[in-house]
RONUZA-667106 format. One record per residue: y, z, x of N, C-alpha, C, CB in turn. Coordinates in steps of 0.1 Angstrom, whole numbers, plus 5000, padded with zeros to 4 digits. Glycine has a CB too. Layout:
N
YZXYZXYZXYZX/...
end
This chain:
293
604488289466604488209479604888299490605588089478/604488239504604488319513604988259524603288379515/605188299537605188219549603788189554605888269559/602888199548601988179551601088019544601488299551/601887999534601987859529602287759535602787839520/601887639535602387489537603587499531601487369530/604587429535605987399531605887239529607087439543/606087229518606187109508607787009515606387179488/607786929521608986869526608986749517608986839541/610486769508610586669497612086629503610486729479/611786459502612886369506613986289491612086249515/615186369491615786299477616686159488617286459464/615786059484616185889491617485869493615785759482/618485899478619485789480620085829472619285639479/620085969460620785959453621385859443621185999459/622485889435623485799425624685769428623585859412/624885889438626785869442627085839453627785969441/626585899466627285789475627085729480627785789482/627485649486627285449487627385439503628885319478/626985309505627285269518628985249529626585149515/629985309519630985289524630685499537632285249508/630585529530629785659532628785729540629285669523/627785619540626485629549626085479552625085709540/625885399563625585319559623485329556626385229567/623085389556621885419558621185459542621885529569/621785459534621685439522620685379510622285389523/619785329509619185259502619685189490618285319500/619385059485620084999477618684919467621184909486/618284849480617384759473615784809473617484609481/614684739462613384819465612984819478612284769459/612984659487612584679503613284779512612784549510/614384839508614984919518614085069512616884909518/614485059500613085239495612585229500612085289483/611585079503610485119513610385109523609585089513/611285079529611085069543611785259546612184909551/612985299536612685449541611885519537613485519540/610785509526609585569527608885569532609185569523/608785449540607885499552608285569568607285389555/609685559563610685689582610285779570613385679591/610185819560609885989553608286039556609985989535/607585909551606585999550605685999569605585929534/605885909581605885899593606486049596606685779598/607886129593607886229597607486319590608786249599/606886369585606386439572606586509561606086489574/607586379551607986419539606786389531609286359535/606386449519605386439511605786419498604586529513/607086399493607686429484608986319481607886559486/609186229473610486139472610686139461610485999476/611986189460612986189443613686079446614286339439/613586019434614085819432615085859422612585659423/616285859423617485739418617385649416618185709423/617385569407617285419412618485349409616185339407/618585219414619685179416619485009413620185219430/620684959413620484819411620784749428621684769397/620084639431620584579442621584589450620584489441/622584609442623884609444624484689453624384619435/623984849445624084949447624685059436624684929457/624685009426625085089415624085109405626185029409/624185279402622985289396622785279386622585379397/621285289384620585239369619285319365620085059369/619085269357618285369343617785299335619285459333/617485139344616285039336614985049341616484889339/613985079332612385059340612184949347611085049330/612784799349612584749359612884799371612984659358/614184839370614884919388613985029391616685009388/613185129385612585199383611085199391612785209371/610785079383609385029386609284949400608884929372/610584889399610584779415610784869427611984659417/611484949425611485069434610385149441611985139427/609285209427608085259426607285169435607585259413/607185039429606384909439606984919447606184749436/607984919455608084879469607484989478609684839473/607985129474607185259479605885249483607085369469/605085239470603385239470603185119477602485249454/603684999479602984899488603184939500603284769488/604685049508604685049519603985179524605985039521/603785279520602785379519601485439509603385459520/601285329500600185389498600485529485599585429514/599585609488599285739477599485829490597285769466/600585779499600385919505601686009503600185899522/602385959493603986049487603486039474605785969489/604286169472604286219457605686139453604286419453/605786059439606686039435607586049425606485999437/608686099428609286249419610986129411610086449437/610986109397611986049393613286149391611585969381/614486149389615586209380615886179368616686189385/615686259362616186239346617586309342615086299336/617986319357619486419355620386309357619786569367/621486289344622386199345623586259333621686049344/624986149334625986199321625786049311627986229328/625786069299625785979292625085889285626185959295/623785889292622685809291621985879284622085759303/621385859273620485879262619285959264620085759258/618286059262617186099262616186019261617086159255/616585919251615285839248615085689258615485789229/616085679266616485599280615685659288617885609287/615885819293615285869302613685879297615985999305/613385879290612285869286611485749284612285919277/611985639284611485479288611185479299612385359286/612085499306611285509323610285579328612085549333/610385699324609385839326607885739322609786009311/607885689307606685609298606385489302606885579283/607285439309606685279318606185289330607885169323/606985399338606285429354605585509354606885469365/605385619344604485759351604785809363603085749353/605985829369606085909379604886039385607185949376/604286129391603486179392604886319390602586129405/605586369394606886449390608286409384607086509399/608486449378609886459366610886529371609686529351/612086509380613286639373613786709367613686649371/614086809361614386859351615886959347613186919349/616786939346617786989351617787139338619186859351/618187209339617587359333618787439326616787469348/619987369327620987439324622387339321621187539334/623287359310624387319313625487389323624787289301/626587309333627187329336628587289343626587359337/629687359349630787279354630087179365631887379360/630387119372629687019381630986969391628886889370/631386999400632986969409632786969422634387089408/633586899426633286899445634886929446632686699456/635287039453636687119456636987059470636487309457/638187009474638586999488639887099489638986839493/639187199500640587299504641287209511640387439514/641087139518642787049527643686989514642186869540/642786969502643786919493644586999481643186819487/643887129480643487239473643787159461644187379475/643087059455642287049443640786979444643286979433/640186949431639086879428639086739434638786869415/637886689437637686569443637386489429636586559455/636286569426635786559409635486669401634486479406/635386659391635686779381634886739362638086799381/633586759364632886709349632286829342631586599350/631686799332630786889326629286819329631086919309/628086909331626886839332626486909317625786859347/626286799312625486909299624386869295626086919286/623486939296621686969297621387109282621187069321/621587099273621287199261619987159260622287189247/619587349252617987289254617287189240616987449256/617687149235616887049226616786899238617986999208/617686879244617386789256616486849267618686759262/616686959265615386969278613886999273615687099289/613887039257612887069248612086879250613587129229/612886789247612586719241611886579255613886699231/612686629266611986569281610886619285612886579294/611086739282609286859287608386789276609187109281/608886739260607386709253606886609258607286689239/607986479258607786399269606586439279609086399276/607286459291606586479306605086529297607486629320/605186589290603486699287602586569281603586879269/603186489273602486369268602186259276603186319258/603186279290602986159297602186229310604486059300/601686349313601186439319601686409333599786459317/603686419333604086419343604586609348605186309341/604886609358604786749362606086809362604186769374/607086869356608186889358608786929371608486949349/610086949378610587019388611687069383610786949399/611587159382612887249371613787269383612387439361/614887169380616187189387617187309388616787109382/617387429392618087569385619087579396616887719383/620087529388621687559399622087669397622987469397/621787799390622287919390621187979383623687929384/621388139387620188239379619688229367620588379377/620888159356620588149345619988069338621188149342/620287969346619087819348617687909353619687659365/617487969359615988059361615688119345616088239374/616788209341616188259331616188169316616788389331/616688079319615787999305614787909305616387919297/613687939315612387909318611288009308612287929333/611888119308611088209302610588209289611488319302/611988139277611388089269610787969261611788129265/610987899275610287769269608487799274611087599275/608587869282606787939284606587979273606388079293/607388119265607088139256606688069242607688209255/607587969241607587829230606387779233608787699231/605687749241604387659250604587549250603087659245/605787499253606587379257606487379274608287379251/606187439279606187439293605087589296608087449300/604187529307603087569311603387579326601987479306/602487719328602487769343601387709347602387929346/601487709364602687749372603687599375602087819386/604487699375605987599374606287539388607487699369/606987449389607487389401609287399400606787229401/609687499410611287489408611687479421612087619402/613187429418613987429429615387479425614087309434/615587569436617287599437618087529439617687669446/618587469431619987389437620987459442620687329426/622087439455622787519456624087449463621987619463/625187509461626387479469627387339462625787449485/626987379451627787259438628887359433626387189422/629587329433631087389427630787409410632687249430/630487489407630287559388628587609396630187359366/627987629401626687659401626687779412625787529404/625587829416625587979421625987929440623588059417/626687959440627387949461625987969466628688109471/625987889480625287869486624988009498625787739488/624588069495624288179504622488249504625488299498/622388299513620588349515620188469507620288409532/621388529500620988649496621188629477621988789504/621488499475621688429464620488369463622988349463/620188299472618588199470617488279470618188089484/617588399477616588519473616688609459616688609485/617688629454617988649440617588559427619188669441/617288449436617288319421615488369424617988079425/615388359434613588339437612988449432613088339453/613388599432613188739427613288679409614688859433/613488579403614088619393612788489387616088619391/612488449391611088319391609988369378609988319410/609588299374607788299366606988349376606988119362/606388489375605188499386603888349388604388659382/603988319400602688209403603588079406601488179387/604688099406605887949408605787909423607988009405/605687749423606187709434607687679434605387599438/608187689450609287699445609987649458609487839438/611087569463612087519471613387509470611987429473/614287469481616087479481616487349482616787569494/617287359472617987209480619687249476617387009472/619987229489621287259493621987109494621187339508/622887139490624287079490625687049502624687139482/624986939507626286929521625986999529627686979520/626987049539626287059553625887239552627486989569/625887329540625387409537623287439535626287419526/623187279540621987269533620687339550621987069526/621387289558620587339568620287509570621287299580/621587559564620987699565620587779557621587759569/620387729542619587719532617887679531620287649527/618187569545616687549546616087649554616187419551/617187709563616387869571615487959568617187969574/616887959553616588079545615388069532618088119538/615387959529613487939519612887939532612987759508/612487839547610887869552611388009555610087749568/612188109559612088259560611188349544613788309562/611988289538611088369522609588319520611988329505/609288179522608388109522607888019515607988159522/609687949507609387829504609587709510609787829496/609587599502609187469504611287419505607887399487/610887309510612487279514612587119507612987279535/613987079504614186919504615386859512614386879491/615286769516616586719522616786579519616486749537/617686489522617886349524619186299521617086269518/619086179520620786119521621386179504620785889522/620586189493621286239480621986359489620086299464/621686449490621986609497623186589500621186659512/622686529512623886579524623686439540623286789532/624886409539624386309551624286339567625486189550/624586449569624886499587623286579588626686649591/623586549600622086629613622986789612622186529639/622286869616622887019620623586989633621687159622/623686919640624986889646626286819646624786869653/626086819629627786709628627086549626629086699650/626286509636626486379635625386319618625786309653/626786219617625986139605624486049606627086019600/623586099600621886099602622385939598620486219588/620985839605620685709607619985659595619985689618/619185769588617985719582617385869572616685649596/616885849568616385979559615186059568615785909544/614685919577613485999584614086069591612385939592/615086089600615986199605616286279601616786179608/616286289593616686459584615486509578617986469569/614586439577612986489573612286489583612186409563/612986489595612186559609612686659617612086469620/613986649614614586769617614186889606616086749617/613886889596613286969586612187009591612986909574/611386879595609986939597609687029610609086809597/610886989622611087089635611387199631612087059645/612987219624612887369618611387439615613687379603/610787369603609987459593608387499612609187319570/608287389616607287439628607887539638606687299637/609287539641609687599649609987739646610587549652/609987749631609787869623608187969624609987809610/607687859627605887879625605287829608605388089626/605687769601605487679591604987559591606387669588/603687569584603187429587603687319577601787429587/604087169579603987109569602987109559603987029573/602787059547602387059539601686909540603287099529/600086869538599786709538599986699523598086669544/599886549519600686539501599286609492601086289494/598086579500596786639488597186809492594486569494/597686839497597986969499598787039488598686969511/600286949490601686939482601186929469602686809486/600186809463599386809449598586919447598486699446/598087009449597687129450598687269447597087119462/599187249453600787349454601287359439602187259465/601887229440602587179428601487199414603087019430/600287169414599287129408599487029398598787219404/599486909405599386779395598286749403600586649394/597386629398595886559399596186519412595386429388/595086489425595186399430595086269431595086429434/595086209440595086049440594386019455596785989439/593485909451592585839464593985779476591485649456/593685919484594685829491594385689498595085899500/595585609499595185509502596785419511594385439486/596585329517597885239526598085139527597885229537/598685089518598684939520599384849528598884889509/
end
């Protein structure tokens, strides 16, 4: 990848954890997904990772919430977003994450690539806010790739540290996973690789030659993370999962706000957005008639 690429702008909606006490801008119900899928894809996100959630606001991991979600999206825009599920969670079963993956067909999968510490640190308090293990071993991630390959969903290899890069290599080798790969850096999660430009260029140096590849930063680290991929010449993500503030402090209204301010960076950079038959190309999954309902 180059700067001379389209930059793929992927919107993560709503996340699992914070709530409207938090943001109120939030998504909860399917009509509100879609009503912010369409402030995403109006500013030019091409890309939505779904959480899904129950009405309420607490999340879930039923193919109905899954699927109602999905429907409210595609009636409010159509085939003009790619739509990207999480299968990254604690406790919930493989073969759960895999009911949903086999009822919706998402067009991309998450893929989390590594076990690890997982903590949000507050210096004013100097301890943890929270403090878990994420654990992702690979027979679980063997066993979601055979998945996705049978349901010919496209993975997005989640990689919160170098090492999460380097165990991509042998599931190529296994032929459980097929190039070219779609990754993203995770970055600025307490147990995973700090959030810095010369770290996101080290993860990227360390890639599958032919990889597409993006950042998604964590908190308000995330803006200058997105500098630093459209500088190398990747693809960026942003939205309320992330991080809730504008690059000036103020708490964003809506998700299409932070997926326009993305999209000003990456043009003000000289980066063009990415259109989604573009983004399907990139990524290389099939396209789709676009269409608007």
């Amino acid at each position: 990848m180059s700067v001379e690429d389209p930059v793929v702008i992927t919107c993560s909606i709503s996340g699992a954890i914070a709530n409207r006490e938090q943001c109120p801008a939030i998504p909860y119900t399917p009509e509100e997904y879609g009503a912010e899928a369409r402030r995403i894809v109006d500013e030019g996100g091409v890309m939505i990772h779904i959480h899904a959630r129950k009405p309420d606001g607490t999340p879930s991991y039923e193919v109905e919430d899954f699927q109602a979600i999905t429907d409210a999206i595609r009636s409010e825009v159509g085939d003009a977003v790619i739509v990207n599920f999480s299968t990254g969670t604690i406790g919930v079963p493989v073969a759960k994450r895999i009911e949903y993956l086999r009822a919706c067909r998402p067009e991309v999968a998450a893929l989390n690539m590594g076990s690890m510490n997982y903590a949000k640190y507050s210096r004013s308090r100097k301890q943890f806010v929270f403090n878990m293990v994420f654990a992702n071993p690979f027979e679980e991630i063997i066993e979601l790739l055979e998945a996705m390959n049978e349901l010919g969903i496209k993975p997005e290899h989640e990689c919160f540290d170098v090492g999460h890069v380097g165990s991509l290599a042998p599931l190529i080798d296994m032929g459980v996973l097929h190039t070219p790969l779609h990754v993203d850096c995770v970055m600025g999660v307490i147990g995973g690789i700090p959030p810095t430009a010369r770290n996101l260029a080290a993860m990227v140096d360390n890639l599958p030659a032919g990889s597409h590849w993006g950042v998604i930063g964590i908190s308000r680290d995330q803006w200058m993370l997105v500098s630093a991929a459209l500088t190398l010449g990747g693809s960026i993500r942003v939205g309320l999962e992330d991080n809730l503030y504008l690059p000036d402090g103020l708490m964003a209204s809506s998700n299409g706000e932070l997926i326009a301010k993305a999209r000003q960076m990456a043009e003000d950079m000289g980066r063009r957005p990415a259109t989604v038959a573009e983004a399907r190309t990139m990524l290389a999954i099939p396209q789709r008639e676009a269409s608007v309902a």
